[in-house]
mmCIF file of the N, C-alpha and C atoms, coordinates in Angstrom:
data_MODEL
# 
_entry.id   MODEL 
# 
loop_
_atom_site.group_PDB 
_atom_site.id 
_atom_site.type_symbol 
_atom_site.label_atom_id 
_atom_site.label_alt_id 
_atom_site.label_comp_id 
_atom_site.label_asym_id 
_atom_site.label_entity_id 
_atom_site.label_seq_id 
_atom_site.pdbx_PDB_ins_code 
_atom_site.Cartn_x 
_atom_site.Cartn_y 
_atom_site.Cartn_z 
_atom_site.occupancy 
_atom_site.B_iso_or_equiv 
_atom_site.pdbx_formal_charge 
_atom_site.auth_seq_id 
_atom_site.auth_comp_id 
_atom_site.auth_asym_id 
_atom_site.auth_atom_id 
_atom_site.pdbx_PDB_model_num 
ATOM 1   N N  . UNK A 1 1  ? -19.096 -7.105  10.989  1.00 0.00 ? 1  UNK A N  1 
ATOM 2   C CA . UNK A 1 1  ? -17.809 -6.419  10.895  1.00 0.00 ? 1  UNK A CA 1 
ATOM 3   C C  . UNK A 1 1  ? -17.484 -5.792  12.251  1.00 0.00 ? 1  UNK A C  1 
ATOM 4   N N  . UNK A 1 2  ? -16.105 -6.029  12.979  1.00 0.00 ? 2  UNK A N  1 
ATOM 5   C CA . UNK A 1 2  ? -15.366 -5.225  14.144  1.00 0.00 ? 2  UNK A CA 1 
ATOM 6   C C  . UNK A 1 2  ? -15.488 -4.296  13.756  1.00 0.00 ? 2  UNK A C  1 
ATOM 7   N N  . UNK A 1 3  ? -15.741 -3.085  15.059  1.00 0.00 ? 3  UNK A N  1 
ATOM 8   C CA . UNK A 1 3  ? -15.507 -1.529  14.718  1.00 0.00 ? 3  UNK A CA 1 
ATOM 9   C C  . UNK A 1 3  ? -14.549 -1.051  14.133  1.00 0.00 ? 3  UNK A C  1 
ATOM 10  N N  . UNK A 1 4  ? -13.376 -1.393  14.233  1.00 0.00 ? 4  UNK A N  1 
ATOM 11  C CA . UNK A 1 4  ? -12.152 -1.155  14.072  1.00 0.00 ? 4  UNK A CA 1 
ATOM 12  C C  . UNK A 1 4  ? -11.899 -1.544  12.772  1.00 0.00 ? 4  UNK A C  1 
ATOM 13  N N  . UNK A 1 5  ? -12.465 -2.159  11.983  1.00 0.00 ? 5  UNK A N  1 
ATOM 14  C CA . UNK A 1 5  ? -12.320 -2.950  10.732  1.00 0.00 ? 5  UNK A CA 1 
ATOM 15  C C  . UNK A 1 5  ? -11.392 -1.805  9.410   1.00 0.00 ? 5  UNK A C  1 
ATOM 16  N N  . UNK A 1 6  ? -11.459 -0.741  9.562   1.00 0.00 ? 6  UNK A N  1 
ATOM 17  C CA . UNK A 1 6  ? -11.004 0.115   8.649   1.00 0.00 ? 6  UNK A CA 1 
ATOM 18  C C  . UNK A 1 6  ? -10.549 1.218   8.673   1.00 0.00 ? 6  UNK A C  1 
ATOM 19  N N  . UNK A 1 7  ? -9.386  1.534   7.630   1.00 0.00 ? 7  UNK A N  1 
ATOM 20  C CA . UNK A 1 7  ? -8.291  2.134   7.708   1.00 0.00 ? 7  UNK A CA 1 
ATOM 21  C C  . UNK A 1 7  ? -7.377  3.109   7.333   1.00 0.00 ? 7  UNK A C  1 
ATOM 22  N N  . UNK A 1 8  ? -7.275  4.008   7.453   1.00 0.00 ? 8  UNK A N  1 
ATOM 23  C CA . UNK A 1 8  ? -6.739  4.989   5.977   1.00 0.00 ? 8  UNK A CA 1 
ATOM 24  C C  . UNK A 1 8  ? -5.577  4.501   5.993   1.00 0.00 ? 8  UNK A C  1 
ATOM 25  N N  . UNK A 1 9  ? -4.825  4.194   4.215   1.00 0.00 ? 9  UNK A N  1 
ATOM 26  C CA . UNK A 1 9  ? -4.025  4.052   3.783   1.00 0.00 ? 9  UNK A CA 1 
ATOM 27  C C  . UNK A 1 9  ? -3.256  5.284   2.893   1.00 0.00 ? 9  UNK A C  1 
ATOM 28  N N  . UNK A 1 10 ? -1.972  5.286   2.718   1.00 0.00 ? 10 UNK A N  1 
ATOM 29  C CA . UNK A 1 10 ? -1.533  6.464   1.982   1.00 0.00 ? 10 UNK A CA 1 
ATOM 30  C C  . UNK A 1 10 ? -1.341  6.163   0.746   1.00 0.00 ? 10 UNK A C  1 
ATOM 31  N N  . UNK A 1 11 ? -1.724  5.431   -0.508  1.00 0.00 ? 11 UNK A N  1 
ATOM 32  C CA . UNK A 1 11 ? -0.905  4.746   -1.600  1.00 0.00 ? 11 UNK A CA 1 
ATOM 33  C C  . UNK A 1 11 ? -0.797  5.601   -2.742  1.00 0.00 ? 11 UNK A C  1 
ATOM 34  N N  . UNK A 1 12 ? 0.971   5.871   -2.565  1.00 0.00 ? 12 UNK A N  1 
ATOM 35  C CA . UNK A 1 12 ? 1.492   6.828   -3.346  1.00 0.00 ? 12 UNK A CA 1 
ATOM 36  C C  . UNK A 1 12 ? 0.584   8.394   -3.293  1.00 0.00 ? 12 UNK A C  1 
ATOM 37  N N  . UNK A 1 13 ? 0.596   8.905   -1.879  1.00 0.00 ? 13 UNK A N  1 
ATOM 38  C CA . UNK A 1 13 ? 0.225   10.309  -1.907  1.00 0.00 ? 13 UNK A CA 1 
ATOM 39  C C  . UNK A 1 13 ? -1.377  10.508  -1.828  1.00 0.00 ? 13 UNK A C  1 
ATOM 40  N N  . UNK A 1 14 ? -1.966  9.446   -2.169  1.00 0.00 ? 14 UNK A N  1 
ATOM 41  C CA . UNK A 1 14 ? -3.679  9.953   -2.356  1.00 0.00 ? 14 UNK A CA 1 
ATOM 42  C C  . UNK A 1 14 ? -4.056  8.975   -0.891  1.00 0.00 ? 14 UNK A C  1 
ATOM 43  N N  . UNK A 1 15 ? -4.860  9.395   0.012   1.00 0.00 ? 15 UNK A N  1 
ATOM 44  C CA . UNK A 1 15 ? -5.601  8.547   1.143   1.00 0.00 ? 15 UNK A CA 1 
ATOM 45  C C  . UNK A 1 15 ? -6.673  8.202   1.217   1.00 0.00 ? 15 UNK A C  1 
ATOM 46  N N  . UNK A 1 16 ? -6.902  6.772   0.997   1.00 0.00 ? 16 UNK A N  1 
ATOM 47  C CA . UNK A 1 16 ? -7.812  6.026   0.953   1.00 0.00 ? 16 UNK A CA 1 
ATOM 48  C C  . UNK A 1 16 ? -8.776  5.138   1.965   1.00 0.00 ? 16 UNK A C  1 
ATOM 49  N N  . UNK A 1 17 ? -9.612  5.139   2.226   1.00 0.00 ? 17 UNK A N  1 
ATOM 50  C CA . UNK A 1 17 ? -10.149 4.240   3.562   1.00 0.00 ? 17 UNK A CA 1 
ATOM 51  C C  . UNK A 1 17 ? -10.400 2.242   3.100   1.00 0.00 ? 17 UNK A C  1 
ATOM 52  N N  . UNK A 1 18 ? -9.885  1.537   3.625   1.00 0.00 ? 18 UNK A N  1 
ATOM 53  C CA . UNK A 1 18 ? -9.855  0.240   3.370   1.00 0.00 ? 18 UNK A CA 1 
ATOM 54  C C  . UNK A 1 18 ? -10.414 -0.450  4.654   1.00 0.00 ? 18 UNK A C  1 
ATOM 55  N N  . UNK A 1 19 ? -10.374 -1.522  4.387   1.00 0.00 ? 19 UNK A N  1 
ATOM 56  C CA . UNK A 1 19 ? -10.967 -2.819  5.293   1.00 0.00 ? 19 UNK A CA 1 
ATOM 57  C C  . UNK A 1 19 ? -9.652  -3.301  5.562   1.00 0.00 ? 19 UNK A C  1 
ATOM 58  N N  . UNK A 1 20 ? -9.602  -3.412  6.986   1.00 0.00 ? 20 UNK A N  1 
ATOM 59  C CA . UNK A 1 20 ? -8.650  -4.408  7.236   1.00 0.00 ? 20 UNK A CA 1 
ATOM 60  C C  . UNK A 1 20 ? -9.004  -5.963  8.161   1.00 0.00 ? 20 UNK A C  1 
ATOM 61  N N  . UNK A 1 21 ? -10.488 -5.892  7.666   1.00 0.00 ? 21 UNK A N  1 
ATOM 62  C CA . UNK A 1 21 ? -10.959 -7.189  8.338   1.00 0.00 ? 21 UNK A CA 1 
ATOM 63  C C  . UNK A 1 21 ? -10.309 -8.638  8.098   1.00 0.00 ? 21 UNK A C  1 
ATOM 64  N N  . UNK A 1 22 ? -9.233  -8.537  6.778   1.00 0.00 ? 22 UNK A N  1 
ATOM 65  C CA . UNK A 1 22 ? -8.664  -9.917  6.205   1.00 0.00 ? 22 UNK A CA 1 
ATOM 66  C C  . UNK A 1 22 ? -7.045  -10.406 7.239   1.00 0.00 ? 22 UNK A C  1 
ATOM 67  N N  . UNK A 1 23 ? -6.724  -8.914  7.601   1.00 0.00 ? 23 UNK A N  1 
ATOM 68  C CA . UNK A 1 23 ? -5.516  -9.357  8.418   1.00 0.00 ? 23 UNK A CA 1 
ATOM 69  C C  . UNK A 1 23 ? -5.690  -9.291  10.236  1.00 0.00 ? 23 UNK A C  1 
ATOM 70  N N  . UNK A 1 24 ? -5.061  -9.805  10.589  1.00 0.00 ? 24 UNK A N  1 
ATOM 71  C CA . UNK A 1 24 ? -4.942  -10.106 11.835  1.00 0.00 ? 24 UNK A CA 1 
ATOM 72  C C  . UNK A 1 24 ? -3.970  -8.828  12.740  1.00 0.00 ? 24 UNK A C  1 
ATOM 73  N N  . UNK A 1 25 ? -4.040  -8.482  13.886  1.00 0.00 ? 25 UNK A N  1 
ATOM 74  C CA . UNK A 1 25 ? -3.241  -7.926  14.326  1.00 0.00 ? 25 UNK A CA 1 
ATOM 75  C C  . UNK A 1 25 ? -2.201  -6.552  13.298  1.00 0.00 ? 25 UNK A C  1 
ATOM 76  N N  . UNK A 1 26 ? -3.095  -6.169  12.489  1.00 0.00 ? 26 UNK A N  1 
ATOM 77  C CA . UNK A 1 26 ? -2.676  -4.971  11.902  1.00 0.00 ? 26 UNK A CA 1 
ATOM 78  C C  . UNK A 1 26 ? -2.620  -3.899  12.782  1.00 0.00 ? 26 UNK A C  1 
ATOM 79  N N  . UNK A 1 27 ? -2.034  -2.920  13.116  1.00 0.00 ? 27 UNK A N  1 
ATOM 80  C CA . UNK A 1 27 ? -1.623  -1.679  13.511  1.00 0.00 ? 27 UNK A CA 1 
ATOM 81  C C  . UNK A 1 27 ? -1.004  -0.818  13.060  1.00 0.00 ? 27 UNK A C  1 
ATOM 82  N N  . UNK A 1 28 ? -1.259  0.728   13.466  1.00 0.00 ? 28 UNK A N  1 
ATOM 83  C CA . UNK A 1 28 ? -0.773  1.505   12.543  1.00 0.00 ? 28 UNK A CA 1 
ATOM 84  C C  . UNK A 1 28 ? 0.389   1.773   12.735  1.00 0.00 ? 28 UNK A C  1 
ATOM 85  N N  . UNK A 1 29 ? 0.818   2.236   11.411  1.00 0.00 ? 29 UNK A N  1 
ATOM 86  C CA . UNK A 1 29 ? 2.498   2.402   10.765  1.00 0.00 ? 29 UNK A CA 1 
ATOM 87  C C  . UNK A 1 29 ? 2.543   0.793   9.893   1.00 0.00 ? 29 UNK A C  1 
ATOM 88  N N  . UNK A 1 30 ? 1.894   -0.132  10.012  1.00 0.00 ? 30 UNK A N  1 
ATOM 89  C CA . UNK A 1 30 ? 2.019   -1.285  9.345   1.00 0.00 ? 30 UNK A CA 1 
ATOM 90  C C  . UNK A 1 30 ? 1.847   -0.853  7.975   1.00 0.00 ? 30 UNK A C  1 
ATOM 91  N N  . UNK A 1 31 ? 3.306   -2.234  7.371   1.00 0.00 ? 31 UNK A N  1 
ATOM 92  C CA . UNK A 1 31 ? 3.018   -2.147  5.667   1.00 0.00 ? 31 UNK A CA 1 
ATOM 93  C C  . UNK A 1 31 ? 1.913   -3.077  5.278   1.00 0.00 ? 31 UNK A C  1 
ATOM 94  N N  . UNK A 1 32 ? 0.950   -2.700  4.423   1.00 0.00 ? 32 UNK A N  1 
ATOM 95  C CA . UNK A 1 32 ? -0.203  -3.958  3.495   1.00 0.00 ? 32 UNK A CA 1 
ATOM 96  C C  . UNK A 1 32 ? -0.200  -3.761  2.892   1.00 0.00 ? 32 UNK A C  1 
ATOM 97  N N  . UNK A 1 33 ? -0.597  -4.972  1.964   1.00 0.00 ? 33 UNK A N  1 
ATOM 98  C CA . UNK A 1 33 ? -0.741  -5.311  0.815   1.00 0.00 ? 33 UNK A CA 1 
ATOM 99  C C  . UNK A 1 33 ? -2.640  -5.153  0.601   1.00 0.00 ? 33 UNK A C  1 
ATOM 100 N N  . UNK A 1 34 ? -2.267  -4.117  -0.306  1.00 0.00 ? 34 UNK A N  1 
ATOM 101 C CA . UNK A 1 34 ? -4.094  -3.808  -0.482  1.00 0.00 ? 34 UNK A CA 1 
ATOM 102 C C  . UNK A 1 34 ? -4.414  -3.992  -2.120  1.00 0.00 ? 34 UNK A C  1 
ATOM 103 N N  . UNK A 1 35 ? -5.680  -4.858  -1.647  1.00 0.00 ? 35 UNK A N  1 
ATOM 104 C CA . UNK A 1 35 ? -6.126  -5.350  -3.168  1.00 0.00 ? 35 UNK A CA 1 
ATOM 105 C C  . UNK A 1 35 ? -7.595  -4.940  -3.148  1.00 0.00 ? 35 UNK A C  1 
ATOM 106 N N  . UNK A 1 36 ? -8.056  -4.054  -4.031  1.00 0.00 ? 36 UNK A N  1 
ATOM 107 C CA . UNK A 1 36 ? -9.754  -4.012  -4.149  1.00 0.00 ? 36 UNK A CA 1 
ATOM 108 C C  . UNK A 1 36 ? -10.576 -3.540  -2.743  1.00 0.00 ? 36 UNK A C  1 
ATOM 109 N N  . UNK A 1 37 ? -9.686  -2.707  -2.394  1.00 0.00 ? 37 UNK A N  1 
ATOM 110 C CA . UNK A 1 37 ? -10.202 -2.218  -1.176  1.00 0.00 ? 37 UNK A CA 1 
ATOM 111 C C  . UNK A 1 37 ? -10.031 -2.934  0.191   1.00 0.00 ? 37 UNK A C  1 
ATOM 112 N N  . UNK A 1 38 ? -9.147  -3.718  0.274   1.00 0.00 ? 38 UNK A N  1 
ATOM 113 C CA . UNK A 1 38 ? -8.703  -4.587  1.240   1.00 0.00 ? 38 UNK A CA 1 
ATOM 114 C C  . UNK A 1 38 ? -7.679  -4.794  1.592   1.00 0.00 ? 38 UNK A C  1 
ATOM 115 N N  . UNK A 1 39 ? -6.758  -4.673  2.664   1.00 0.00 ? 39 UNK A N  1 
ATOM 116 C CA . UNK A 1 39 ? -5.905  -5.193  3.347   1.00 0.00 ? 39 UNK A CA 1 
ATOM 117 C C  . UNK A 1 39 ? -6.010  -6.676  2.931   1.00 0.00 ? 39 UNK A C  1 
ATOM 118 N N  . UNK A 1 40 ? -4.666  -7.360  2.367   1.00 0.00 ? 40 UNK A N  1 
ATOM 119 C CA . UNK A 1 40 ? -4.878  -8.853  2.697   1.00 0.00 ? 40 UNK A CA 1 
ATOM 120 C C  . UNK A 1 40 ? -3.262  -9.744  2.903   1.00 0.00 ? 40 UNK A C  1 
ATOM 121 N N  . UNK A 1 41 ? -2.442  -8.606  3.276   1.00 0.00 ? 41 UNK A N  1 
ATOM 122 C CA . UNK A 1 41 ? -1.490  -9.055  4.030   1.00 0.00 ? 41 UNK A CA 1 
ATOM 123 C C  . UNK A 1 41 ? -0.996  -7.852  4.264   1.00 0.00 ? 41 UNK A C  1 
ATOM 124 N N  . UNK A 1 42 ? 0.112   -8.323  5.708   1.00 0.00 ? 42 UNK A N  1 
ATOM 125 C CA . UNK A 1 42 ? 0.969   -7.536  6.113   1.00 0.00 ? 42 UNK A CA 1 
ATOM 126 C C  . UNK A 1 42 ? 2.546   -7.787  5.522   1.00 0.00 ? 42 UNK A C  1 
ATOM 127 N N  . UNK A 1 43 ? 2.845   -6.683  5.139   1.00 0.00 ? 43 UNK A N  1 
ATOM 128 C CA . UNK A 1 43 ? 4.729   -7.238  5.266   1.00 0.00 ? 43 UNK A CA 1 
ATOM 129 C C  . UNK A 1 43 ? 5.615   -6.007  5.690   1.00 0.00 ? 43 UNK A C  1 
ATOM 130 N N  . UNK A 1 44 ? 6.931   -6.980  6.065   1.00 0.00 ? 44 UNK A N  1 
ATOM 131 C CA . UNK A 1 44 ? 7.761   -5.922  6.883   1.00 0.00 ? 44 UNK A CA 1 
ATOM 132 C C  . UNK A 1 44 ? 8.268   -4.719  6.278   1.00 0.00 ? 44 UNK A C  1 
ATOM 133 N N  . UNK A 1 45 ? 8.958   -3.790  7.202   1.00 0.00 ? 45 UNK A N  1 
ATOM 134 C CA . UNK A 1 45 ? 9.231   -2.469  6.410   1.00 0.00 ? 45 UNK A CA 1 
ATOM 135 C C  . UNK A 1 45 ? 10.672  -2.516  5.730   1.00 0.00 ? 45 UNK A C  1 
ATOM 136 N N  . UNK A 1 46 ? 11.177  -3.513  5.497   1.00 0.00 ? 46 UNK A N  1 
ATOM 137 C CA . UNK A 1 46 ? 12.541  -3.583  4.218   1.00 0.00 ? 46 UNK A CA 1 
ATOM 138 C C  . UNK A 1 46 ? 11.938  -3.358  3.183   1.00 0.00 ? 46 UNK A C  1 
ATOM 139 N N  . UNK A 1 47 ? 11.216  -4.919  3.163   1.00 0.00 ? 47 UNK A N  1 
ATOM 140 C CA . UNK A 1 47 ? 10.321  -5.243  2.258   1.00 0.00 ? 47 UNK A CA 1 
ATOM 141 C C  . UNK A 1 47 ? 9.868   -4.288  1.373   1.00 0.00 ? 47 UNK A C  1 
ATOM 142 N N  . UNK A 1 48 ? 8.756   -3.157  1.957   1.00 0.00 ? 48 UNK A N  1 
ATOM 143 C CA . UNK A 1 48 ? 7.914   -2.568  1.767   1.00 0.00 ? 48 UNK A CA 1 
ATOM 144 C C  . UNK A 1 48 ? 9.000   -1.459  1.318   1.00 0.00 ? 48 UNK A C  1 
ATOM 145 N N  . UNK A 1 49 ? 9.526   -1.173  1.591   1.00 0.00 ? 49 UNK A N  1 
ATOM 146 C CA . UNK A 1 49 ? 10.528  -0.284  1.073   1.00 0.00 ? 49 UNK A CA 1 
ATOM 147 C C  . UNK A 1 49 ? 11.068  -0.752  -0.327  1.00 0.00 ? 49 UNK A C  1 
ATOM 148 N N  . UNK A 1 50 ? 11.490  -1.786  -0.558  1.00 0.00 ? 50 UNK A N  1 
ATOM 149 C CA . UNK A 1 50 ? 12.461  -2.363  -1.187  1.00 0.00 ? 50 UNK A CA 1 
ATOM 150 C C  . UNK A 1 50 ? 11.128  -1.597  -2.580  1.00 0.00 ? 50 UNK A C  1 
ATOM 151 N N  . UNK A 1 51 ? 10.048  -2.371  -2.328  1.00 0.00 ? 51 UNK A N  1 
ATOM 152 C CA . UNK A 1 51 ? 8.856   -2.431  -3.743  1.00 0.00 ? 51 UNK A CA 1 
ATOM 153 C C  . UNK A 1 51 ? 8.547   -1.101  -3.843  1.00 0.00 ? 51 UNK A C  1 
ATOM 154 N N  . UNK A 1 52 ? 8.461   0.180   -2.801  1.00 0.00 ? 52 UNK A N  1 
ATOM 155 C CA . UNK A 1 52 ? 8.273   1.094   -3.556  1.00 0.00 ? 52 UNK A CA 1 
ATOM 156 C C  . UNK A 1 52 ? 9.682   1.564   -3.795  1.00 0.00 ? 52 UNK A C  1 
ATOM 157 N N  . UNK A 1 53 ? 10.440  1.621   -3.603  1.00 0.00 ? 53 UNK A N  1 
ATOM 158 C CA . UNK A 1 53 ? 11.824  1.365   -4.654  1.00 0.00 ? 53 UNK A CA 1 
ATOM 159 C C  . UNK A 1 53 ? 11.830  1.032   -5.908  1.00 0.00 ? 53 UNK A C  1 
ATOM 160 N N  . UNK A 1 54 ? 11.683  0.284   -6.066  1.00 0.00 ? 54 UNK A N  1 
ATOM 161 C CA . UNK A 1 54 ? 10.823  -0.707  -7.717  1.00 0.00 ? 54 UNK A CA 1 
ATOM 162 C C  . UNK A 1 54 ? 10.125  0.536   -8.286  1.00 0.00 ? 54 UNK A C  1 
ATOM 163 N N  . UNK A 1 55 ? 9.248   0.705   -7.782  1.00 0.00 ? 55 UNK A N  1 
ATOM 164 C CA . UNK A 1 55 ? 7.858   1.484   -7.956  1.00 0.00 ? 55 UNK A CA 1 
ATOM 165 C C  . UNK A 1 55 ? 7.997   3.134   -8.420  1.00 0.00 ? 55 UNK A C  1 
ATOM 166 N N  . UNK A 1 56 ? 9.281   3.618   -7.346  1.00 0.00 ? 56 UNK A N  1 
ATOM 167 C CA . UNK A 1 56 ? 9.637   4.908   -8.443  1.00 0.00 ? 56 UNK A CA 1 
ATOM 168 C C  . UNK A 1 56 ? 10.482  4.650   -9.393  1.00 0.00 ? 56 UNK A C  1 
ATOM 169 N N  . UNK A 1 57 ? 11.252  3.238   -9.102  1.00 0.00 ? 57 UNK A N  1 
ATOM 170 C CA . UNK A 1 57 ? 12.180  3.506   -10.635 1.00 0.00 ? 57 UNK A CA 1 
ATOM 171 C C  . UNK A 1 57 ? 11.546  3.174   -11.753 1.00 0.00 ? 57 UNK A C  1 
ATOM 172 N N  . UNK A 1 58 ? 10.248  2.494   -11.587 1.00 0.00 ? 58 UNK A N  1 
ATOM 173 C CA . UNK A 1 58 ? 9.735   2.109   -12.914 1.00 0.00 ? 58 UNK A CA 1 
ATOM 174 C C  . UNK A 1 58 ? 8.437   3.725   -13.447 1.00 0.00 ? 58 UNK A C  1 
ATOM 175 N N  . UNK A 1 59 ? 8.539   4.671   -12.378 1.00 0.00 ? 59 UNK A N  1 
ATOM 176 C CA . UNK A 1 59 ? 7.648   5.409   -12.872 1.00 0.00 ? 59 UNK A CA 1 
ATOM 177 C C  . UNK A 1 59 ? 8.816   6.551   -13.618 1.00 0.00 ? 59 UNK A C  1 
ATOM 178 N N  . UNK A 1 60 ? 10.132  6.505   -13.091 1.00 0.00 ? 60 UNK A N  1 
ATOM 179 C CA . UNK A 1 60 ? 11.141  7.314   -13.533 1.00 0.00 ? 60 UNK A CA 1 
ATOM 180 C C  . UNK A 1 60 ? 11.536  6.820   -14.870 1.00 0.00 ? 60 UNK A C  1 
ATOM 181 N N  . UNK A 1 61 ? 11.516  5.680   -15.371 1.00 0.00 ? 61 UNK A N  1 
ATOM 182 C CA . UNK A 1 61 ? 11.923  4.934   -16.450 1.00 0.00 ? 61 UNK A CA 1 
ATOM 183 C C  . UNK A 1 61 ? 10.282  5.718   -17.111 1.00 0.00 ? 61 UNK A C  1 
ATOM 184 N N  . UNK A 1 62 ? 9.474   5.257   -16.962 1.00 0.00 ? 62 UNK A N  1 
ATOM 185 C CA . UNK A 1 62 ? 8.065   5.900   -17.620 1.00 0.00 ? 62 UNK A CA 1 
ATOM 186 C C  . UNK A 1 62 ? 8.421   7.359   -18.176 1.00 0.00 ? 62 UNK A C  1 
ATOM 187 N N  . UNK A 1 63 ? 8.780   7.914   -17.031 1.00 0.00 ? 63 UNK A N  1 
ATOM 188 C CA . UNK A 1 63 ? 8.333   9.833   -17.554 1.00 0.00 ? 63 UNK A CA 1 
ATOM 189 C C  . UNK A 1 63 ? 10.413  9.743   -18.073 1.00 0.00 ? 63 UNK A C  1 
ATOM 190 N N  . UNK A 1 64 ? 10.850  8.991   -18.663 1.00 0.00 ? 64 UNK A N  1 
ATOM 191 C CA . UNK A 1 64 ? 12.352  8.975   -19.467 1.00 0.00 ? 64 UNK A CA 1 
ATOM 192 C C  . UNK A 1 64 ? 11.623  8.417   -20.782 1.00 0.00 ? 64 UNK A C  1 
ATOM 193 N N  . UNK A 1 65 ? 10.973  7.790   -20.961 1.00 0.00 ? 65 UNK A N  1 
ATOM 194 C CA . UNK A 1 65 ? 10.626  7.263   -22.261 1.00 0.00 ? 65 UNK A CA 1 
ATOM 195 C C  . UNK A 1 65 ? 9.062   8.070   -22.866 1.00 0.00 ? 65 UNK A C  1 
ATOM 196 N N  . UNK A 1 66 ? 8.830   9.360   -21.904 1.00 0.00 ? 66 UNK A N  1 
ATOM 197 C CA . UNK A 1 66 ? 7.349   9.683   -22.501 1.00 0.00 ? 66 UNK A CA 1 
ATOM 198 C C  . UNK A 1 66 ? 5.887   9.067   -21.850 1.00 0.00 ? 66 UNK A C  1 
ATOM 199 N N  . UNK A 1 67 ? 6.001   8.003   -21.628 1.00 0.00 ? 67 UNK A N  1 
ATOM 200 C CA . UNK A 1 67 ? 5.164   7.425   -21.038 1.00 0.00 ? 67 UNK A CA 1 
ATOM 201 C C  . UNK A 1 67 ? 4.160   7.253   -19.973 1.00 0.00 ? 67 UNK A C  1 
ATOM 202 N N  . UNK A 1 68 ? 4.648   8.206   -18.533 1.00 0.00 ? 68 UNK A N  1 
ATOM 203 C CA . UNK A 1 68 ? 4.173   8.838   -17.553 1.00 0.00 ? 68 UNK A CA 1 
ATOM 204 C C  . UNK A 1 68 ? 2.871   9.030   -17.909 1.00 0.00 ? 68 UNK A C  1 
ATOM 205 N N  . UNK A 1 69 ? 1.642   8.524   -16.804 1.00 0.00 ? 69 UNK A N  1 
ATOM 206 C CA . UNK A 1 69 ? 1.192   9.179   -16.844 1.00 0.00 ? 69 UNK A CA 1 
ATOM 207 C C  . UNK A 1 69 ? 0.319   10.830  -16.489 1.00 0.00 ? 69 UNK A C  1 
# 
């Protein structure tokens, strides 16, 4: 493993340390896609915007129906 291999991520408020040995040319402020403790893609910041977009309206729809957890 590169020294550099790992990363704190912010996902949704809690910071986590990951591997980013799967992507290439990651740097920070970059959006990833983290699965199981891994970086395993990058995508742009519309993008990445757009899904946590998604992501509060479906937790706002949650805590409207009770469901929240």
């Amino acid at each position: 493993m590169r020294p550099n291999d790992h990363a704190v991520v912010n996902l949704g408020g809690i910071r986590k340390e990951i591997s980013v040995a799967l992507v290439s040319d990651v740097k920070v402020g970059d959006y990833v896609i983290v699965h199981v403790g891994h970086a395993i893609g990058v995508i742009d910041p519309e993008e990445a915007q757009r899904t946590l977009e998604l992501f509060a309206q479906m937790e706002a729809l949650a805590q409207a129906e009770g469901n929240a957890p």
